[in-house]
C-alpha positions in Angstrom: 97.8 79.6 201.0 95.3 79.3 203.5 96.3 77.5 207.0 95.4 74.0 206.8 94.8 73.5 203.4 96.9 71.2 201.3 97.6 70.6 197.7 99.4 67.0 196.6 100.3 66.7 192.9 98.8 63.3 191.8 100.3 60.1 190.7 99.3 58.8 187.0 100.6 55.2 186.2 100.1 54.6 182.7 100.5 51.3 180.8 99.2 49.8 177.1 95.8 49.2 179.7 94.5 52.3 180.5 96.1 54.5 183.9 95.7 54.3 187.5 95.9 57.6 189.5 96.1 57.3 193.6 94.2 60.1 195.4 95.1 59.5 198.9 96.5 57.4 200.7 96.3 55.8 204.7 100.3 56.1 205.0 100.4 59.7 203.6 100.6 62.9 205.8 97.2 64.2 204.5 95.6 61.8 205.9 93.4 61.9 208.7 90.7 59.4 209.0 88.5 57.5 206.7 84.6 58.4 206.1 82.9 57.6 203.0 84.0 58.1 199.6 81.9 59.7 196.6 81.9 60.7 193.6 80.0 64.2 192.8 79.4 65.8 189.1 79.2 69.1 188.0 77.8 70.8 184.3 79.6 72.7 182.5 79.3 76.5 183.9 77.3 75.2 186.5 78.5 77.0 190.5 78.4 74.8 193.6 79.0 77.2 196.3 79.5 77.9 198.9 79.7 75.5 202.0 82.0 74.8 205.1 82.0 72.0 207.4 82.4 72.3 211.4 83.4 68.8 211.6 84.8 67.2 208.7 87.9 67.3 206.4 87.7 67.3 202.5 89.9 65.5 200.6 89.4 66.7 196.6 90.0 65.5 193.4 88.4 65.9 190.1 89.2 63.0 187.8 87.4 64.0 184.7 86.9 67.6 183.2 88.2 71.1 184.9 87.1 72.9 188.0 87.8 75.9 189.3 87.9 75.5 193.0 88.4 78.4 195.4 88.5 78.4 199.3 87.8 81.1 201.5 89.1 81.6 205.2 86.4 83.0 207.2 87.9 81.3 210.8 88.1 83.7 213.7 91.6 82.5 214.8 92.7 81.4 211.6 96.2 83.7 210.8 94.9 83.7 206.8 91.6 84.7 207.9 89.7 86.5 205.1 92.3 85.0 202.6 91.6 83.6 198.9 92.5 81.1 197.0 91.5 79.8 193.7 92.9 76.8 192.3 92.7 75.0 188.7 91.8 71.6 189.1 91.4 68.0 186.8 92.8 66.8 183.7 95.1 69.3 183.2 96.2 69.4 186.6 95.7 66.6 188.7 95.7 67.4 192.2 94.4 66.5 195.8 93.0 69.9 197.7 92.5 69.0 201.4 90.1 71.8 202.4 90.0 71.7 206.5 87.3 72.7 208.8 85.6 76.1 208.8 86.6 77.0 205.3 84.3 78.0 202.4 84.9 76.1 199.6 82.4 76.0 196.0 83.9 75.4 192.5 82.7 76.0 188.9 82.7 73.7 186.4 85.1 75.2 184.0 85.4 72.5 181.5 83.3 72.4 178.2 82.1 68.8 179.1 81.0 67.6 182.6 83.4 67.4 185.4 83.7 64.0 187.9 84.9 64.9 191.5 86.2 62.0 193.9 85.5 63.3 197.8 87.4 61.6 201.0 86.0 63.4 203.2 86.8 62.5 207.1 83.1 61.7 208.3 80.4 59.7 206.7 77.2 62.0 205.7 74.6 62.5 208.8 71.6 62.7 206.9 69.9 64.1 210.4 71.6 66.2 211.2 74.1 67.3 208.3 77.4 68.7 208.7 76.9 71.8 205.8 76.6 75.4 206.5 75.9 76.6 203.4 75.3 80.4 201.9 74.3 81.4 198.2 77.1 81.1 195.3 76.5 85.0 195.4 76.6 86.1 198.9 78.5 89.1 199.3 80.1 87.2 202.7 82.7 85.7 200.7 84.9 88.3 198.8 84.6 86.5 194.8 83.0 86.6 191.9 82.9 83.8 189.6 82.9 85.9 186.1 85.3 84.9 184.1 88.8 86.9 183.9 89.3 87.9 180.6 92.8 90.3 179.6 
């Protein structure tokens, strides 16, 4: 696993109602500090990739659908430097990723209907000067591919 990053299995209450899930919490260890929510959709097939942040922490969870999210370590003093990881995220595993500074991070929607992603990420959005440092889904920086693996 990459330093810093943090997976937390999530809690579903159902009742007769509908279901309740908490994604994070203020007394919880993943936890940071508070700076917007959102909510974020993704197409089926469709790549978001890649970013990293300098300043802010992302807290990750898709509620509806499947992603395929995968992080890559490209920190200079970062012991998993140049490390992968790919994780299945939503429905069918319902997650939080905590993604920390400095680490490329993209996903793919991988289910056959649109996929809903809740962020809590640590800062509120600077739409002057933004806190994304971005590179094409493709970029031959980061070591993936997103084909699909077939066998």
């Amino acid at each position: 696993m990459i330093e810093g990053v943090k997976i937390k299995q999530l809690k579903t209450i159902p009742d007769e109602r509908g279901r309740l899930m908490e994604i994070l919490r203020c007394d919880e260890e993943t936890f940071t500090k508070f700076g917007q929510v959102y909510m974020t959709t993704t197409y089926p097939g469709v790549i978001k990739a890649w970013h990293y942040h300098k300043i802010q922490t992302d807290n990750i969870a898709c509620v509806f659908g499947m992603l395929k999210i995968v992080l890559y370590d490209n920190r200079e003093n970062s012991r998993t430097r140049g490390e992968v990881n790919e994780f299945f995220i939503g429905e069918h595993n319902q997650v939080l990723v905590t993604i920390p500074q400095g680490v490329y991070h993209g996903w793919k929607c991988v289910s056959e209907h649109e996929a809903i992603v809740v962020n809590t990420p640590t800062e509120a959005y600077n739409y002057q000067t933004p806190d994304e440092h971005r590179l094409p889904f493709n970029d031959i920086t980061v070591p993936y591919q997103w084909d699909i693996k077939m066998g």
